[in-house]
C-alpha positions in Angstrom: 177.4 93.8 -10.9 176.8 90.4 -12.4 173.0 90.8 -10.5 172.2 94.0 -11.6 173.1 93.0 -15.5 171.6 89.6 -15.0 167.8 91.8 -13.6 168.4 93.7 -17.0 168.8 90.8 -19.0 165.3 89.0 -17.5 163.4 92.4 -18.1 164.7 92.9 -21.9 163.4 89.3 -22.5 160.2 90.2 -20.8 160.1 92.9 -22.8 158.4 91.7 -25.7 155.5 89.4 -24.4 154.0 92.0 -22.1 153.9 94.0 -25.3 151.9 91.7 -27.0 148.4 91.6 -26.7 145.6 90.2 -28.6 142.0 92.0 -29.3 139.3 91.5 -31.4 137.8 93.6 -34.1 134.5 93.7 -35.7 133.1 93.7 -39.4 130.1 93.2 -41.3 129.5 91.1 -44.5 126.6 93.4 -46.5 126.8 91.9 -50.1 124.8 95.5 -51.2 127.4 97.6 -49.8 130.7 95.9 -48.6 130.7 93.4 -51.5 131.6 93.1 -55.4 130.8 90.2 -56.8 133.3 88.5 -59.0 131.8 85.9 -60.6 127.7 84.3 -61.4 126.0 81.9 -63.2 125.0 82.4 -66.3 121.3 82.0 -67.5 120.5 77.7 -67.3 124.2 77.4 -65.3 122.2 77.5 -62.0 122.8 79.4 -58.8 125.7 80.2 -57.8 128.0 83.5 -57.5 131.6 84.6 -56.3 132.1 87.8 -53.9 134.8 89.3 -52.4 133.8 91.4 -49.8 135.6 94.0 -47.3 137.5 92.5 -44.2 139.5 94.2 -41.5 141.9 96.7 -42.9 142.4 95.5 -46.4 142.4 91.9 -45.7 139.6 90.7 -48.2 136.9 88.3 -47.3 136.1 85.9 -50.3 132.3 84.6 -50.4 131.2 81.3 -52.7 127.5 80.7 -53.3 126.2 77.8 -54.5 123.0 75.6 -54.3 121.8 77.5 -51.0 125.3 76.8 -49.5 128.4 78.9 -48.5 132.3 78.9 -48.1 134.2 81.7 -47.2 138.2 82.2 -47.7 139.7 85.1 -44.9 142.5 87.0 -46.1 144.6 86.9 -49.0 144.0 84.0 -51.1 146.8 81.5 -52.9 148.1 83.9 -55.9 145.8 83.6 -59.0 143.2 81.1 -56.7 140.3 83.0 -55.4 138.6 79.5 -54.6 141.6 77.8 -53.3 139.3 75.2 -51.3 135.5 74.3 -50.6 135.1 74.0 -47.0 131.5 74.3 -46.1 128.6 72.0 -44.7 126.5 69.0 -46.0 123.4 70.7 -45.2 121.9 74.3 -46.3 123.6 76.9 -45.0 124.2 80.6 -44.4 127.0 82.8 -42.7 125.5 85.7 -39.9 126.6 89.3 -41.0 129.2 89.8 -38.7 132.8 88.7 -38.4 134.8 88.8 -35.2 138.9 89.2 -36.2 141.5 88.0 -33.6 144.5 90.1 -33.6 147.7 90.4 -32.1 149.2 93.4 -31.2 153.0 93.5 -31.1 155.0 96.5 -31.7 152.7 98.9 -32.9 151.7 96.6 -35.5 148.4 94.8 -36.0 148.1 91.0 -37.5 144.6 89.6 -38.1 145.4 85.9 -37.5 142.1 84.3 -37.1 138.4 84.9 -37.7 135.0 83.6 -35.9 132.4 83.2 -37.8 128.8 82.2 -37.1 127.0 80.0 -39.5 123.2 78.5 -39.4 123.0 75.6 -40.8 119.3 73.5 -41.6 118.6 70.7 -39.9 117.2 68.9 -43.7 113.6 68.2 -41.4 112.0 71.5 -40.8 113.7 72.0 -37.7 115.6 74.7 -36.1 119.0 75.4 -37.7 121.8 74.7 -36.1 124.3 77.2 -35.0 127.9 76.7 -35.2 131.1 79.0 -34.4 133.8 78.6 -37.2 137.0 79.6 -36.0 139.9 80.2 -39.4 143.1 81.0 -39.4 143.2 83.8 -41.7 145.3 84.2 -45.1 148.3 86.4 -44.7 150.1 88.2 -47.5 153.3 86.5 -47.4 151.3 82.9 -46.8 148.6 82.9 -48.4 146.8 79.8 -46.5 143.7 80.0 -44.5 141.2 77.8 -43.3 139.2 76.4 -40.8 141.1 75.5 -37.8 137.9 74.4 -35.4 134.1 74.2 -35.1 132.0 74.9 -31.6 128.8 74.2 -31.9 126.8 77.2 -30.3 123.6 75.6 -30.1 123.1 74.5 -26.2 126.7 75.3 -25.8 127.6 77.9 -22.9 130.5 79.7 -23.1 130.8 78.8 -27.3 132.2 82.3 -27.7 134.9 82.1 -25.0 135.4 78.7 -26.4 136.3 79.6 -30.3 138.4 82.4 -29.1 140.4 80.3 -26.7 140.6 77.8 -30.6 141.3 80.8 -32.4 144.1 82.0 -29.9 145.6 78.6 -29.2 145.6 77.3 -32.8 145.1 79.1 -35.6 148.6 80.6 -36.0 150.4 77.2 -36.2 147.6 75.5 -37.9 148.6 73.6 -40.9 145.8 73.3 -43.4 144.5 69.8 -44.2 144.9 68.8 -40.2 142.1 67.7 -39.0 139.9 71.3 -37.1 139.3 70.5 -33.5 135.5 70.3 -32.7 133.6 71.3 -29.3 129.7 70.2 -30.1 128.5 70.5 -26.5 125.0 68.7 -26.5 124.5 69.4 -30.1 126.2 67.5 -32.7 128.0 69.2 -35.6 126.4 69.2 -38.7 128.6 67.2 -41.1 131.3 69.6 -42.7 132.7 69.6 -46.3 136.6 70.0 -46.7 136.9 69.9 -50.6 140.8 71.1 -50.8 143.2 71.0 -54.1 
């Protein structure tokens, strides 16, 4: 008796893990279409402008512009703070049009709990930009804190997908913002990286 309760007891506590799974999702950043813009400079204030854009299934994506460089927020900003950090690089940049959502499955319910992101950034010399994977841990509801949790550089990288997912999954939900990302640069060094944080 004591076996057959004990076998029930180790497959209830298995129970949960093998219903957990975790996917990825797909959406695309078109600032004509998927995006409002929020705020913009004013005539002699420069270049610069604020979006908030469509995510995966209501959880926003938040765009900053400014001087031919970006940073994006994933998720559900601090309350009342729809720039609650810069976190960008040094050199002129630009994010690609689609964003890949990690998401665990777990009950018949769906959490978005990291993003990857690519981003080209110029080399300042006329080269080739340099391609980089941004892996953030995305803003949740209840939280409210999101940022980047690791960089892999894609540029002469193989495997840089498998790589940010494997970040993404390992990381991002236990991530505390303002630890240092983890970086893979393969045989490219990353471009130098803002983190401009309250």
């Amino acid at each position: 008796m004591r076996s057959l309760i004990a076998a029930a007891l180790t497959l209830w506590l298995a129970a949960p893990s093998a219903a957990q799974e975790i996917v990825s999702a797909y959406t695309d950043i078109d600032a004509d279409i998927t995006c409002s813009t929020f705020a913009a400079a004013a005539e002699g204030e420069g270049d610069w402008s604020n979006m908030v854009c469509a995510g995966y299934r209501g959880y926003p994506v938040v765009v900053h512009y400014g001087d031919l460089r970006e940073s994006v927020f994933y998720g559900f900003p601090p309350d009342g703070d729809l720039a609650p950090a810069w976190e960008s690089f040094s050199g002129f940049n630009r994010t690609g049009p689609r964003i890949e959502w990690r998401i665990e499955r777990h009950d018949g319910r769906e959490t978005p709990f990291a993003t990857i992101h690519r981003w080209f950034v110029a080399d300042g010399e006329g080269g080739p930009d340099t391609e980089v994977l941004v892996v953030e841990k995305v803003g949740q509801i209840h939280g409210r804190e999101g940022c980047v949790v690791g960089y892999v550089v894609a540029s002469g990288n193989p495997d840089a997908n498998g790589k940010a997912r494997r970040i993404a999954d390992g990381q991002a939900r236990d991530f505390a913002c303002g630890d240092q990302p983890t970086i893979d640069a393969g045989s490219v060094p990353l471009p130098e990286f803002v983190h401009d944080r309250p």
